[in-house]
C-alpha positions as CSV (number, residue, x, y, z in Angstrom):
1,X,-48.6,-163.5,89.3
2,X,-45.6,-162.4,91.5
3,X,-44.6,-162.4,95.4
4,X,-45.3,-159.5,97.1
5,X,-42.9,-159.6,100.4
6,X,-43.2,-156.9,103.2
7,X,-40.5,-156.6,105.7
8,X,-41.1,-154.3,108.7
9,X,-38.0,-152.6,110.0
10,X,-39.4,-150.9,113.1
11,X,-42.5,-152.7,114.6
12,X,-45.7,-150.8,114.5
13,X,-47.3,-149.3,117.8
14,X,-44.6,-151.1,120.1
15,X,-45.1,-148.2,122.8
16,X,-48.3,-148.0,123.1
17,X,-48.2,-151.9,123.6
18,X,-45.7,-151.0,126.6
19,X,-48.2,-148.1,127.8
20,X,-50.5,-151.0,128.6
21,X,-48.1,-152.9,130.3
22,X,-47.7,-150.1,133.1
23,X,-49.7,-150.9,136.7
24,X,-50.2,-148.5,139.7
25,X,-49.3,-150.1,143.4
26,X,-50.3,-149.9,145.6
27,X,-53.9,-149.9,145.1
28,X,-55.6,-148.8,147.1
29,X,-52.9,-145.9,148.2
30,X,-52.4,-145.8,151.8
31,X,-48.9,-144.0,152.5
32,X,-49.5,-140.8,150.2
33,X,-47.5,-142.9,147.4
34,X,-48.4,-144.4,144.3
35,X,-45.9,-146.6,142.2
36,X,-45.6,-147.1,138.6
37,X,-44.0,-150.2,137.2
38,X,-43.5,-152.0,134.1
39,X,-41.9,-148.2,132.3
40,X,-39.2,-149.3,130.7
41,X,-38.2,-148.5,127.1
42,X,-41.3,-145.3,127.9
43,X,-40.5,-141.7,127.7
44,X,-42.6,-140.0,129.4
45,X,-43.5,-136.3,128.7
46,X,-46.7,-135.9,131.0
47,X,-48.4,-137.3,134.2
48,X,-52.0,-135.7,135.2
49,X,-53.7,-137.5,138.2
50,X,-57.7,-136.5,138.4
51,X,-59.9,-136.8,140.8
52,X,-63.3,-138.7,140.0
53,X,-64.8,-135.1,139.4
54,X,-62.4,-134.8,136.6
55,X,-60.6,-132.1,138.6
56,X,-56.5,-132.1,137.9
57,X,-54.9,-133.0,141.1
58,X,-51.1,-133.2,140.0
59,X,-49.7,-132.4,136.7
60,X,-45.9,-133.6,136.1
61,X,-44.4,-132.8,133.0
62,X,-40.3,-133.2,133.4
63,X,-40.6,-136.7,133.8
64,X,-37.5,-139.1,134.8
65,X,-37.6,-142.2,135.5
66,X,-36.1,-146.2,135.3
67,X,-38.5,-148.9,135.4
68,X,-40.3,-147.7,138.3
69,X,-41.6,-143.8,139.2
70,X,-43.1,-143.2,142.4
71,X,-45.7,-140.2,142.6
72,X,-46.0,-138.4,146.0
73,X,-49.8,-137.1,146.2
74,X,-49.8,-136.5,150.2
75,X,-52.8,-134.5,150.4
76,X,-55.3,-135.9,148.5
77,X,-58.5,-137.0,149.8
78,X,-59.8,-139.9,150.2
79,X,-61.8,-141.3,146.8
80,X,-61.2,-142.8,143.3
81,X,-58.4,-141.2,140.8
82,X,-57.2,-140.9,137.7
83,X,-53.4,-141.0,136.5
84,X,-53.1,-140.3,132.7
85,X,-49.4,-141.0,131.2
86,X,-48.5,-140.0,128.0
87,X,-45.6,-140.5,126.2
88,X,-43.4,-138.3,123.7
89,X,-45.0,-139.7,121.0
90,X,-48.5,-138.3,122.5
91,X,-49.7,-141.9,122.9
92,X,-51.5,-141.9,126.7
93,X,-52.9,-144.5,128.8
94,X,-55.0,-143.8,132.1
95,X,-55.1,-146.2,135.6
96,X,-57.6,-146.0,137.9
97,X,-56.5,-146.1,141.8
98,X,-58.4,-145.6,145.1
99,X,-56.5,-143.7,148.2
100,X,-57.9,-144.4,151.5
């Protein structure tokens, strides 16, 4: 029998692994803020915050950003949330945050 050898150039699903590396801070919000961190190497194409009614709050879609985007969402209630990301390549990841 013969060697089969497989070499992977570009690694497989290496941004969605980074989607999962992104947290929310502060949490819960106090100041009308909430921070994302950990985006680096991420282009993102959409931002959608929910309310827990599944309501759309805030929609973003010209995103820019380094390794940290703060949101401003000053007149939101108080309650639980929702803040979907997705990225150009339509991979998303959603955090959960409380504001008080």
């Amino acid at each position: 029998m013969g060697t089969l050898t497989i070499t992977l150039k570009t690694p497989l699903y290496v941004n969605a692994h980074r989607l999962n590396q992104v947290k929310a801070y502060p949490n819960p919000v106090l100041n009308g803020k909430i921070n994302l961190i950990h985006l680096e190497g991420i282009a993102l194409s959409k931002l959608v915050i929910y309310n827990a009614a599944g309501s759309i709050v805030k929609s973003l879609s010209k995103i820019t950003h380094d390794s940290t985007l703060t949101v401003d969402i000053p007149d939101v209630a108080t309650g639980i949330y929702f803040i979907r990301l997705t990225d150009t390549k339509n991979e998303d990841i959603v955090r959960k945050f409380v504001v008080r």
